[in-house]
C-alpha positions in Angstrom: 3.0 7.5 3.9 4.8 10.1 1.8 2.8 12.6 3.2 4.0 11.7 7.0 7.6 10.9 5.8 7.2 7.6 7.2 8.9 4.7 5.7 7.6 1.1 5.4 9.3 -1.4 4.5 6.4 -4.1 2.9 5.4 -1.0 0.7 9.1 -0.7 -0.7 9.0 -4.7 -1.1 5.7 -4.0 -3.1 7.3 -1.9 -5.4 10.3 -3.9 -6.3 7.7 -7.1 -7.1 5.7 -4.6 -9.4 8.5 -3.1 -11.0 10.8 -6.3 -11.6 7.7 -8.2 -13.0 7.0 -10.7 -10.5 3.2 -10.3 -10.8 2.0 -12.5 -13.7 -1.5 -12.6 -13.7 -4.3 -9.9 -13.3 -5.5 -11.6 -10.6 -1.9 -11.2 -8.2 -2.3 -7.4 -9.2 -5.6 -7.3 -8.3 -4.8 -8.7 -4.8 -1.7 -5.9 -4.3 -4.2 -3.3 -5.5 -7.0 -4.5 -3.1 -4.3 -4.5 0.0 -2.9 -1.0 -1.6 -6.7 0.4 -0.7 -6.9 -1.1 2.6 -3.7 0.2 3.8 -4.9 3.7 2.7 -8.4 3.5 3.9 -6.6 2.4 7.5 -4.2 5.5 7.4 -7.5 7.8 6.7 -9.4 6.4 8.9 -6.3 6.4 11.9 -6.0 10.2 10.7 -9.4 11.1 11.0 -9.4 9.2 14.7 -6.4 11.3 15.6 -8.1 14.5 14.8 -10.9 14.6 16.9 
């Protein structure tokens, strides 16, 4: 998202929960982590789809 200077808002909401401490257990991190990827694997793929 940096890289297309677009801004989204659930990604800035993600960072405030991370940073003030609101995830307690490794499992809730492991969750955010897993959606993390699959956002990213989405923008790839859209990239890769736009490209051709």
């Amino acid at each position: 998202m940096v890289a297309s200077d677009y801004r989204h808002a659930p990604a800035c909401a993600t960072t405030l929960i991370v940073s003030l401490g609101l995830l307690t257990t490794p499992r809730e991190a492991a969750v955010v982590m897993l959606a993390v990827g699959a956002l990213l694997a989405t923008e790839v793929g859209l990239r890769r789809g736009a490209r051709r």
